[in-house]
Backbone bond lengths (Angstrom), bond angles and torsions (degrees), N, CA, C in turn:
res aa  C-N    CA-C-N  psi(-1)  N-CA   C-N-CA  omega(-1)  CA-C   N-CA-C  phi
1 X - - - 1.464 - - 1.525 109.80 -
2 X 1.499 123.68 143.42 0.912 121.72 -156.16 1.693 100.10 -137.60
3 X 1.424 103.00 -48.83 1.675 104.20 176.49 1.410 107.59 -90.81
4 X 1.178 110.25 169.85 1.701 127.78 165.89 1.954 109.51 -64.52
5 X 1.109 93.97 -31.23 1.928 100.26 -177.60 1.510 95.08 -72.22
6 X 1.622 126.02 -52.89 1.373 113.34 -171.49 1.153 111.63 -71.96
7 X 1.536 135.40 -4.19 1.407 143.37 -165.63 1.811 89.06 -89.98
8 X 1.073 97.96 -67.27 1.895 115.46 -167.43 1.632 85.84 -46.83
9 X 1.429 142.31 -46.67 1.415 128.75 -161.23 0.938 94.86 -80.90
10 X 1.579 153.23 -40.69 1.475 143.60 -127.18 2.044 75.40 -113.62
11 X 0.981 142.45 -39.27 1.593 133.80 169.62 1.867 107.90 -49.61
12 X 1.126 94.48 -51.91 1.462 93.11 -171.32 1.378 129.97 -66.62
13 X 1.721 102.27 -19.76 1.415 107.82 170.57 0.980 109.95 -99.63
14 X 1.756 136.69 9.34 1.577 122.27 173.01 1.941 89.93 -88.64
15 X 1.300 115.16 -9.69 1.599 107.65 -135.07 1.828 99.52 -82.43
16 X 1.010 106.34 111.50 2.144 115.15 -170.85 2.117 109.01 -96.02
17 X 1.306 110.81 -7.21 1.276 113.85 -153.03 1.748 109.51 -88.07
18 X 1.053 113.62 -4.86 1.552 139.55 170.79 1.282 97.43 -24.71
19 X 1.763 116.32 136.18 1.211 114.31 -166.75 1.984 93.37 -145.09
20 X 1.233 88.26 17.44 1.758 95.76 -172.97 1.603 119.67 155.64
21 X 0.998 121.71 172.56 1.297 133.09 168.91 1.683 111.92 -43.80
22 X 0.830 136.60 135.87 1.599 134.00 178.41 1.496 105.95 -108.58
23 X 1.127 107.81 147.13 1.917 132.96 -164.49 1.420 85.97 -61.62
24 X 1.456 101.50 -65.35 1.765 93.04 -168.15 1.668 120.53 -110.36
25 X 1.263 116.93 167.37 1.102 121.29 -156.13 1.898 97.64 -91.24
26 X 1.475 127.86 -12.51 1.720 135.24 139.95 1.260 95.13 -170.18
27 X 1.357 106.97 161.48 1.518 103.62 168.99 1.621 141.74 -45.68
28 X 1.378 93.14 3.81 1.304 106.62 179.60 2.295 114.11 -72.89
29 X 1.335 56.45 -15.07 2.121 63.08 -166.89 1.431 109.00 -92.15
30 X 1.272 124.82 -13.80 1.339 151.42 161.26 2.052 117.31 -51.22
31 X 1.639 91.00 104.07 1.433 86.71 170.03 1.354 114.11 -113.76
32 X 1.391 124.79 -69.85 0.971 136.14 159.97 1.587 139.52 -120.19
33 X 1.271 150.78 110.01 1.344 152.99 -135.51 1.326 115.17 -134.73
34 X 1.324 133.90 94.50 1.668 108.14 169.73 1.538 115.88 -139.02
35 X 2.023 88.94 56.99 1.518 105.06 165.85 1.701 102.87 -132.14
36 X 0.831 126.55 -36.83 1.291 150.92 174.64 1.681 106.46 -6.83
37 X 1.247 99.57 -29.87 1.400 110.64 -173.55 1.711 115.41 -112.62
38 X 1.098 105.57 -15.76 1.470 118.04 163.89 1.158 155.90 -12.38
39 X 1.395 99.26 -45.18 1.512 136.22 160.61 1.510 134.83 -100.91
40 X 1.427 105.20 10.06 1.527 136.74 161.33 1.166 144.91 -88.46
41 X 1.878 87.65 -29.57 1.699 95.62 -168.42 2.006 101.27 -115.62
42 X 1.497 89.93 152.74 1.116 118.78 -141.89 1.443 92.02 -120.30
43 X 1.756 117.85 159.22 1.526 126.36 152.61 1.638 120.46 -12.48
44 X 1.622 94.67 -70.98 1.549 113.67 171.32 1.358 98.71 -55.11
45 X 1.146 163.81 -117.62 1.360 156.10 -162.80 1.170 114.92 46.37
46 X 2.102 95.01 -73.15 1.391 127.87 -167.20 1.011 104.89 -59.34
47 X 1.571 118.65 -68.50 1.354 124.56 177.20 1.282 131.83 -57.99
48 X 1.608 130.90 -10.51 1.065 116.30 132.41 1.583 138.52 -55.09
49 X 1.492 107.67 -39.62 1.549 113.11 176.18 1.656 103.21 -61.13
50 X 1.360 130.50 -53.21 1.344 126.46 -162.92 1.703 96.08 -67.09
51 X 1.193 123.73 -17.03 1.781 118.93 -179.11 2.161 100.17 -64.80
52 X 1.581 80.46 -71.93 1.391 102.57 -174.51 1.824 104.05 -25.38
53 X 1.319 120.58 -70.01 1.290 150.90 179.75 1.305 109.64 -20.40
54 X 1.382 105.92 -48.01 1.465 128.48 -149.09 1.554 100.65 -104.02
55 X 1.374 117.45 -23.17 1.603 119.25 176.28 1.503 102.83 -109.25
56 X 1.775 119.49 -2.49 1.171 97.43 172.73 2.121 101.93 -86.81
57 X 1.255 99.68 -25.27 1.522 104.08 -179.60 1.352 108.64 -50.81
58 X 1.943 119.93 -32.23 1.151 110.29 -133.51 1.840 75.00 -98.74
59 X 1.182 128.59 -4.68 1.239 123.53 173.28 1.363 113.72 -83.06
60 X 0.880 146.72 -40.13 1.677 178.05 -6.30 2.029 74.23 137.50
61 X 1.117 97.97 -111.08 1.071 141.86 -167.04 2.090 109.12 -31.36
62 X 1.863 104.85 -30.40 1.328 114.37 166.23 1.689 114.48 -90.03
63 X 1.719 99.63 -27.21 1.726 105.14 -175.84 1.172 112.17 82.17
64 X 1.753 88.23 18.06 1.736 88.00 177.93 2.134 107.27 -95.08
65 X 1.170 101.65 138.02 1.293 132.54 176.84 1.988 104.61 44.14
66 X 1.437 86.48 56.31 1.713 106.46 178.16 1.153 130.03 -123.01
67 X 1.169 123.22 135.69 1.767 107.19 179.66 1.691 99.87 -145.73
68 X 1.259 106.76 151.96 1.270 122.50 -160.49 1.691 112.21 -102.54
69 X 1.182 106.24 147.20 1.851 92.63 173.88 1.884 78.16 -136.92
70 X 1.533 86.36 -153.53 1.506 105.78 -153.50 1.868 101.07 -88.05
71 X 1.022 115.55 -20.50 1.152 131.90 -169.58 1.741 122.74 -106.18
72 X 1.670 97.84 -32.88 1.779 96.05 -170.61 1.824 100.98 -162.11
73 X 1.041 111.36 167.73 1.181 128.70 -166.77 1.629 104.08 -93.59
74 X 1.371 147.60 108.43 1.333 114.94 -150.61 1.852 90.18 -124.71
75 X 1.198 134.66 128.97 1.528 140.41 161.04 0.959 108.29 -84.37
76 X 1.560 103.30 117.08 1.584 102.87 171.85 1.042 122.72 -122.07
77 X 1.544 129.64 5.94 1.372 148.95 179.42 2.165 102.33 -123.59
78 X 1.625 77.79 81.04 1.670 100.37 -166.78 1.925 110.20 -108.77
79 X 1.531 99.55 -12.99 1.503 107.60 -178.81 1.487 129.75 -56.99
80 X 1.151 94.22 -9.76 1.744 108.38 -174.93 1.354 121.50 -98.73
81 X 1.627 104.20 3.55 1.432 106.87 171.21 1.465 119.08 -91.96
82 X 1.072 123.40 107.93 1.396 104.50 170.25 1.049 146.66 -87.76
83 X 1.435 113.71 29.18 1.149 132.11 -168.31 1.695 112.34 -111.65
84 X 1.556 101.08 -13.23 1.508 125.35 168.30 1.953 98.34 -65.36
85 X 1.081 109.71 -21.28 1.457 99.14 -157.70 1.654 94.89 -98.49
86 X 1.526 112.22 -15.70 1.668 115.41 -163.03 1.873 94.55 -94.28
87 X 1.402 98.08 -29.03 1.360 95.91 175.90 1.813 106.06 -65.01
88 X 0.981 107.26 -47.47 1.571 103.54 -172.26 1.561 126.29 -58.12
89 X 1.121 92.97 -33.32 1.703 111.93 -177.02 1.769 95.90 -73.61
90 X 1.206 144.72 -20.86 1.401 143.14 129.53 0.946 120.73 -38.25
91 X 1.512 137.39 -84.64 1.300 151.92 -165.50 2.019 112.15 -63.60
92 X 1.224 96.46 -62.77 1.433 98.41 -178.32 1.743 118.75 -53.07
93 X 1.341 129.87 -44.59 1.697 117.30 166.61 1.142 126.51 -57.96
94 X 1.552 117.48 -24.51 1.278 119.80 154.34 1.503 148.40 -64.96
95 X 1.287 91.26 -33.74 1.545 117.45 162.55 1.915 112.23 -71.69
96 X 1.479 113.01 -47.88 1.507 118.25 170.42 1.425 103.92 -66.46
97 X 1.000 146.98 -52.93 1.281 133.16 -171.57 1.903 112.09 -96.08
98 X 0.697 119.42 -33.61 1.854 116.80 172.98 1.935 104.80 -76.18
99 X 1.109 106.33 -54.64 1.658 95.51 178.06 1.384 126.28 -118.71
100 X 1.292 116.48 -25.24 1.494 106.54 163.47 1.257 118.76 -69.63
101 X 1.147 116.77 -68.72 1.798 120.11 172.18 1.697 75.35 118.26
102 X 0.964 158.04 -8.30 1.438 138.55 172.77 1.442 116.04 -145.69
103 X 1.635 109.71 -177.02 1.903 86.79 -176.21 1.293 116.03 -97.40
104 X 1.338 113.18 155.38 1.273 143.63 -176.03 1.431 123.97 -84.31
105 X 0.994 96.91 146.55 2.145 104.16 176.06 1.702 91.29 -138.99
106 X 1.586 81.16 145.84 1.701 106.34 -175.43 1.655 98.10 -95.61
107 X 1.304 119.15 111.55 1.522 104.27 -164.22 1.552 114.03 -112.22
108 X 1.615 117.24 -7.06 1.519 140.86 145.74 1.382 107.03 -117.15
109 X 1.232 115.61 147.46 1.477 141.64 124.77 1.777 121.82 -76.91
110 X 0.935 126.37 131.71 1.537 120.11 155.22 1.301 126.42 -161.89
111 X 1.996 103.85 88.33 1.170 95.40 179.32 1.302 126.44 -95.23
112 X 1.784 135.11 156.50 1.097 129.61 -168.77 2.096 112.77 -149.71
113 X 1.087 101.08 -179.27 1.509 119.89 -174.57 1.245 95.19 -115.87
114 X 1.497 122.15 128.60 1.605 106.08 149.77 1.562 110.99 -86.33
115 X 1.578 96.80 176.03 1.326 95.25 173.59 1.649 107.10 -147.20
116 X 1.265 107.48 151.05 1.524 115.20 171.31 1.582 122.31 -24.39
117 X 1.282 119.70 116.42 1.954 102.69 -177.30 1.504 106.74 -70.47
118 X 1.785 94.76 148.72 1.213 90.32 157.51 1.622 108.88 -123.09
119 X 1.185 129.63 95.63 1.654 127.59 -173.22 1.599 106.81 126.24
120 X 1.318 103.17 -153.22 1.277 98.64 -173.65 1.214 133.24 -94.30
121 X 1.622 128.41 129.81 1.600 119.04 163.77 1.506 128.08 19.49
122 X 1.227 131.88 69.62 1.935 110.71 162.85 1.107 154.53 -121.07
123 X 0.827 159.51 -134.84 1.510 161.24 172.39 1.507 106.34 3.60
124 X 1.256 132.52 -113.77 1.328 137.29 169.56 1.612 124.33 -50.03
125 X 1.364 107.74 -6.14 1.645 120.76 -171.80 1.509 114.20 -89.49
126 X 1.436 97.23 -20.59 1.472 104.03 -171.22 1.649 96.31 -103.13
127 X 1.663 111.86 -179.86 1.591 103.30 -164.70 1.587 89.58 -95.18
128 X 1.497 110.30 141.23 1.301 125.77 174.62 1.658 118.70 -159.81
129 X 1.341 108.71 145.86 1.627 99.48 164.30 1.488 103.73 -92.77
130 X 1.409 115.39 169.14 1.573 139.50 -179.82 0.943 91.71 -77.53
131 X 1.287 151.02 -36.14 1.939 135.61 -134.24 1.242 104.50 20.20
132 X 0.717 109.83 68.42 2.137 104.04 163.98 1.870 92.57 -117.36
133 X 1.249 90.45 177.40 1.467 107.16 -150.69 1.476 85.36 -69.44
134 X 1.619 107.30 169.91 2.056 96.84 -166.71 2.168 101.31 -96.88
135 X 1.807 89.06 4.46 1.683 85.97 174.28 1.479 124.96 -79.88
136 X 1.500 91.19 14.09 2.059 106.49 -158.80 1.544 99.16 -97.03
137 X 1.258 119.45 110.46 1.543 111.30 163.44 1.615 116.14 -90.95
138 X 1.078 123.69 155.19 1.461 150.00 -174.43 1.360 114.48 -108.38
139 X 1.393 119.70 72.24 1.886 122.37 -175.11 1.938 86.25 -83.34
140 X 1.505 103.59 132.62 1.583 116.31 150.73 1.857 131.76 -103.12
141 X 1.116 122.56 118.91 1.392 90.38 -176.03 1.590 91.41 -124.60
142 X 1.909 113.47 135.39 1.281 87.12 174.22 1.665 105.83 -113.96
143 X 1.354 96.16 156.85 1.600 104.37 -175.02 1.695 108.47 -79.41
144 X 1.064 136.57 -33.74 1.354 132.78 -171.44 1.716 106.26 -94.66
145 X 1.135 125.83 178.68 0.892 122.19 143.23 1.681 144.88 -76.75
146 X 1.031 115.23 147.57 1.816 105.51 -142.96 1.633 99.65 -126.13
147 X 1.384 121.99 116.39 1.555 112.58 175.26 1.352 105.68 -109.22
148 X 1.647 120.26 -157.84 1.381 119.19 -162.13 2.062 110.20 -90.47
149 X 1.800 97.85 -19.03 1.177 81.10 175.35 1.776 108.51 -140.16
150 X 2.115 92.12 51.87 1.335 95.91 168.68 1.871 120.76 -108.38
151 X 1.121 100.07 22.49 1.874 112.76 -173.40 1.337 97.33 116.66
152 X 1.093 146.18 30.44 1.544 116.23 -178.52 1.583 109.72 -93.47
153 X 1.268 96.63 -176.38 2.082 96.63 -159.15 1.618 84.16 -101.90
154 X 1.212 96.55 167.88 2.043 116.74 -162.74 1.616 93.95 -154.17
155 X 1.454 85.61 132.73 1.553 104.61 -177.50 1.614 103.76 -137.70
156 X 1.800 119.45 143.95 1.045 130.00 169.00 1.444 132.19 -70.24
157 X 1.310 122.07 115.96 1.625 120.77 163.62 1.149 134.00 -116.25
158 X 1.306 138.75 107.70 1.544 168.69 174.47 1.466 87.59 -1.93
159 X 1.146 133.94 162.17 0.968 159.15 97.64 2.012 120.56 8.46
160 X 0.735 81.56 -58.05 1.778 108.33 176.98 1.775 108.61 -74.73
161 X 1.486 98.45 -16.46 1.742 85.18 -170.71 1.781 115.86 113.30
162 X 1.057 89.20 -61.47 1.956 103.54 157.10 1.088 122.57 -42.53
163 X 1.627 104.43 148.86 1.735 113.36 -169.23 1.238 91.84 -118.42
164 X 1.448 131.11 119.63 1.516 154.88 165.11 1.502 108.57 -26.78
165 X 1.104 134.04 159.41 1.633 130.50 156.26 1.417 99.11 -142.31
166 X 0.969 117.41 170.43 1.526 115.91 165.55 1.658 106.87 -148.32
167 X 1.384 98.26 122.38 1.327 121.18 -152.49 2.330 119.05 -49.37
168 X 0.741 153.06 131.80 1.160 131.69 -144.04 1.923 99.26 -145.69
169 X 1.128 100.25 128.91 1.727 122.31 -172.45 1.276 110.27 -91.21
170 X 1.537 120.67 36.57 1.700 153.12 -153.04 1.558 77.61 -128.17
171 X 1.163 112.64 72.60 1.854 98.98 155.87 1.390 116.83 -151.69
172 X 1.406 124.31 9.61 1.631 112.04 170.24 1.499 98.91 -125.73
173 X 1.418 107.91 127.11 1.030 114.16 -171.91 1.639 121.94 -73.72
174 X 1.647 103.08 139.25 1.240 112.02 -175.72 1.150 110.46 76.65
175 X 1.316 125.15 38.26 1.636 133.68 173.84 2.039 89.79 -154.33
176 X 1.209 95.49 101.80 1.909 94.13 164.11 2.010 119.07 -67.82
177 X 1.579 101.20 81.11 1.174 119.06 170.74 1.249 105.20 70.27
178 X 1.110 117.73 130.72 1.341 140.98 165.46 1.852 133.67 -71.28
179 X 1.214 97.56 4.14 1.117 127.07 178.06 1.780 110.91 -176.25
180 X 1.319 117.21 154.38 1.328 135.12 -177.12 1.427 119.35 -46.87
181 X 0.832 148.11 131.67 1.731 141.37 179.26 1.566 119.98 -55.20
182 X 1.128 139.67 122.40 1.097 140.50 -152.72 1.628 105.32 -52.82
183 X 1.133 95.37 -65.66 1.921 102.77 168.95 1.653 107.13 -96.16
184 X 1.391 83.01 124.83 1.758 91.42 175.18 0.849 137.49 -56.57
185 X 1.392 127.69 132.40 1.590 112.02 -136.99 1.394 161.86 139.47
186 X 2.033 89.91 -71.40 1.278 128.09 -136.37 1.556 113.74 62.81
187 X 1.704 126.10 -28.49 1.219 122.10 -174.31 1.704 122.82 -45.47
188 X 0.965 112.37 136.74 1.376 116.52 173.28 1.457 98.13 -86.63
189 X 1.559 111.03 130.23 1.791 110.76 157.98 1.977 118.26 -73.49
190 X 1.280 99.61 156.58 1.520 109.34 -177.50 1.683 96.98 -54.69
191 X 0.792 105.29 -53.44 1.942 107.76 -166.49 2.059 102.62 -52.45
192 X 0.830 80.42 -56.13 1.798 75.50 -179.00 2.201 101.45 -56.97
193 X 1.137 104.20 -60.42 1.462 93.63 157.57 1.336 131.47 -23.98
194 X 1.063 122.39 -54.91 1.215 148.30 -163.13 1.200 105.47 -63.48
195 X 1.428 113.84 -70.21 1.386 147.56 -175.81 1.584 105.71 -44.85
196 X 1.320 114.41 -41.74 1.544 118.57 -179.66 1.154 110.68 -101.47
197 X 1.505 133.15 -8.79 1.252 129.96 144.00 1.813 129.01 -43.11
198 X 1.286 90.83 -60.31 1.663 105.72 -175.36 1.807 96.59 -94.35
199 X 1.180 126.86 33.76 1.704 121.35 166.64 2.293 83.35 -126.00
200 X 1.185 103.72 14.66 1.727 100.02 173.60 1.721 119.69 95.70
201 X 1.179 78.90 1.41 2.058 89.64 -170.44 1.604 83.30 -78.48
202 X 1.656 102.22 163.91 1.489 134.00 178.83 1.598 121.85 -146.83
203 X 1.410 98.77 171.47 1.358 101.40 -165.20 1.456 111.68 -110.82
204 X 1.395 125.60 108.46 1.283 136.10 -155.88 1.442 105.10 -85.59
205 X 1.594 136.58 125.71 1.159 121.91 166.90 0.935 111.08 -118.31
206 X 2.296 114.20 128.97 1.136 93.00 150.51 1.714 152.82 -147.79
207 X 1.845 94.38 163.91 1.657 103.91 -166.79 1.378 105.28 -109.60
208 X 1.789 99.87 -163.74 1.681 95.56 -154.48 1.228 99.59 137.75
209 X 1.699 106.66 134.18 1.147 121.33 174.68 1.502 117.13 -38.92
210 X 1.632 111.75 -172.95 1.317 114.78 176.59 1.430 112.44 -89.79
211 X 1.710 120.50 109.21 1.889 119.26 -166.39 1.378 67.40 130.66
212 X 1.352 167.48 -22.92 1.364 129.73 -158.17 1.488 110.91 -92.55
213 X 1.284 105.59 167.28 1.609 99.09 -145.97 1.766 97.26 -157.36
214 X 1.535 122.61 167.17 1.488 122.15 157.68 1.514 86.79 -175.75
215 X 1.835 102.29 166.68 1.119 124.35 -178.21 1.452 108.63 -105.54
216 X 1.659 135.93 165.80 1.419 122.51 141.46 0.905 94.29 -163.23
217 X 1.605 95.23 155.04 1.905 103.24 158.50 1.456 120.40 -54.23
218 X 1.394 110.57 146.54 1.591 117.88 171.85 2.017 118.98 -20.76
219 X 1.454 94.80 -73.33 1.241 117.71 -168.17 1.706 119.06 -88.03
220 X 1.046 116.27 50.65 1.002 154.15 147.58 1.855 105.55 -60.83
221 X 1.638 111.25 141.73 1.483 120.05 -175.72 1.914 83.04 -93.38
222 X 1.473 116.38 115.69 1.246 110.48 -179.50 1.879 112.55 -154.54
223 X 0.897 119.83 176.49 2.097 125.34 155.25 1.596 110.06 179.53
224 X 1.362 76.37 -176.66 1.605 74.01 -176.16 1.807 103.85 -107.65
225 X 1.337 102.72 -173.03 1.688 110.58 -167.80 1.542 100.10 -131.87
226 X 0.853 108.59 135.72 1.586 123.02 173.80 1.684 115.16 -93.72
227 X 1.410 117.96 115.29 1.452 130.99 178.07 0.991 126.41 -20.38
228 X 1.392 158.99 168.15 1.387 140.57 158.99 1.246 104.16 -97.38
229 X 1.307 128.50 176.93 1.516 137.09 165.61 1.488 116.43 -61.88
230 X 1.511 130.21 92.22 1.500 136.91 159.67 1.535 90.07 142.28
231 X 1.059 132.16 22.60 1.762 110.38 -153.56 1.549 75.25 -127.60
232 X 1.389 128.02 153.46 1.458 127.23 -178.18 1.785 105.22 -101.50
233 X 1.311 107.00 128.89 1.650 103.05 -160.29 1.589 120.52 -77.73
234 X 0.910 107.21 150.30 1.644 100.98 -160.88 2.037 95.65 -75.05
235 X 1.386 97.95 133.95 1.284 107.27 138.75 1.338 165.67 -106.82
236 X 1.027 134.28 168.38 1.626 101.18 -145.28 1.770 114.12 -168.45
237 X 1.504 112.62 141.94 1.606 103.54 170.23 1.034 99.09 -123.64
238 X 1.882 86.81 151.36 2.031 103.06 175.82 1.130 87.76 -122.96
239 X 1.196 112.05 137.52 2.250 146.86 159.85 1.765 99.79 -83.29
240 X 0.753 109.94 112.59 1.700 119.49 152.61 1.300 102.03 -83.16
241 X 1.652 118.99 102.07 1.651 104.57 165.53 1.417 110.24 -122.53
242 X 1.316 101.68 138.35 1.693 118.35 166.18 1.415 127.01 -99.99
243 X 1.632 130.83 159.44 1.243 103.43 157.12 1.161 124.58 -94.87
244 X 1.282 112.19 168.65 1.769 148.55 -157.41 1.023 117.49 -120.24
245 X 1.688 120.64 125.42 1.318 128.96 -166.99 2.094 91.27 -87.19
246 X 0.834 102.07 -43.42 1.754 106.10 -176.64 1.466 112.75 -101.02
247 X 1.559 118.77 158.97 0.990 107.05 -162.53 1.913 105.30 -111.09
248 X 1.373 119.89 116.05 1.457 104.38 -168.25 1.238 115.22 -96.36
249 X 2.093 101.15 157.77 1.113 112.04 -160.21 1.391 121.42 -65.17
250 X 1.340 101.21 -43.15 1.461 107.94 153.56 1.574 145.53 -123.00
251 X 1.220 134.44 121.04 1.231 130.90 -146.36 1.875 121.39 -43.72
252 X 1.349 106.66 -40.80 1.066 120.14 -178.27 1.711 129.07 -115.16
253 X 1.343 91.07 12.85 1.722 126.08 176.14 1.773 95.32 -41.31
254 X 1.826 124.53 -52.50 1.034 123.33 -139.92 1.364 97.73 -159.36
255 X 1.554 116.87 74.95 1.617 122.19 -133.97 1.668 92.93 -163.67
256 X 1.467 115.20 95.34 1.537 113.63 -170.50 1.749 106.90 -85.95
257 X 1.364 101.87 142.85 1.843 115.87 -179.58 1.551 91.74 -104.70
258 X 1.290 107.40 -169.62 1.757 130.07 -149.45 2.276 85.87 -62.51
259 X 1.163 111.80 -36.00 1.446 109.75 -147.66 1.306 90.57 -138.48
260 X 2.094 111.40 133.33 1.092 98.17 -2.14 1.632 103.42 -103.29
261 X 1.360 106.36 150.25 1.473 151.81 178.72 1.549 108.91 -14.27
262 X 1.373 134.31 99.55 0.976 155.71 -137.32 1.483 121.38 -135.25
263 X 1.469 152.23 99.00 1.348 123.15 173.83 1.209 147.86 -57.51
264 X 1.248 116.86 96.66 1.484 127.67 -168.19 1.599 114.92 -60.01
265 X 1.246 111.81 -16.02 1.541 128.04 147.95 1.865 125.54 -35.90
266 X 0.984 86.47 -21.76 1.693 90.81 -158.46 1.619 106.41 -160.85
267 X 1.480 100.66 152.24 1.695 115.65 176.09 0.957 110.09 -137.62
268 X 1.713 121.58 150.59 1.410 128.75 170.92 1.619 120.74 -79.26
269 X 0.979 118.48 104.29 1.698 104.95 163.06 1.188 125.66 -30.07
270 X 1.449 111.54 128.27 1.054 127.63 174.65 1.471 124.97 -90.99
């Protein structure tokens, strides 16, 4: 096996753990989702998220295993929660059997704080796709509650109803694209924005109590939003999940955070 597509097929035909009909027909049909999980979560749910929340503050708040950029508060010494691992054992069978069709490995963690800007628009703030390979899903869960102009992430939809992708040269593994990224970058320019603005497309935000959550593919037209001044900033974890030829014992057993520094671009076959 050589690409991520022949990897994702050769998972799906070892994969026996099927517990029902699956939402989608592979992750390929998958844009954006944030019901999917709906009918899963439970009392405990909550009370796991309000745990998590409360020890990610208490990290935040000691400066223990945190580092700051210009944009967000980032935890990267997250292994000691164990309540990261009770959340997963929720989320992840659902995700292996409703949209992957096989099992999954969590191959980042990265949870973070936004924070108020100071300067200009960047990296993830501005509209861009990831280009990561299109077998990469993007689980969000945010722990606080999240409104329209407290940081939450914003994603593009067509005119038509449809969620944009933009096509990505992220497909043989262990080679970062085989050709250049369509927009340089990954950045999307304002004019293509634009363009699907005034053809009726809009800008989806999304919020939601504390437990609210959605999935998407990588390459998705999307960024995130930075809080305003008085509004309490949303916090939040992202899952990098791939599929998995084996099925692991524990979800986050072998599950890389911000450091050390890793390409979230790309995965090794397993």
């Amino acid at each position: 096996m050589k690409t991520y597509r022949e990897h994702y097929d050769y998972c799906r035909s070892l994969y026996k753990d099927k517990i029902g009909s699956e939402k989608y027909g592979s992750l390929y049909d998958l844009r954006v989702d944030n019901s999917f999980l709906d009918d899963h979560i439970t009392p405990e749910y909550y009370d796991i998220i309000k745990t998590i929340r409360k020890k990610i503050n208490d990290k935040i708040n000691n400066k223990q295993g945190t580092f700051y950029d210009k944009h967000a508060i980032r935890i990267n010494d997250w292994h000691d929660i164990s309540e990261l691992e009770e959340l997963a054992k929720i989320f992840m069978p659902v995700i292996e059997n409703d949209i992957l069709g096989c099992h999954g490995k969590i191959e980042f963690l990265h949870p973070y704080r936004n924070l108020v800007l100071e300067g200009k628009e960047e990296s993830s703030w501005t509209w861009h796709y990831d280009d990561c390979p299109d077998e990469f899903l993007k689980f969000f869960v945010n722990l606080n509650e999240v409104h329209d102009n407290s940081g939450c992430l914003k994603y593009l939809q067509s005119g038509d109803g449809s969620v944009p992708i933009v096509k990505t040269y992220n497909t043989v593994a262990g080679i970062r694209g085989t050709q250049p990224p369509i927009y340089p970058g990954s950045r999307i320019p304002h004019d293509v924005i634009g363009l699907e603005l005034a053809g009726g497309g809009k800008v989806v935000n999304i919020t939601g109590k504390d437990g609210s959550y959605a999935i998407c593919t990588p390459n998705i037209y999307h960024r995130a939003s930075c809080p305003e001044v008085g509004t309490e900033p949303r916090d939040v974890l992202f899952f990098f999940i791939r599929p998995s030829i084996k099925k692991y014992d524990t979800y986050l057993g072998n599950t890389n955070s911000y450091k050390p520094a890793k390409n979230v671009k790309m995965y090794n076959l397993d």
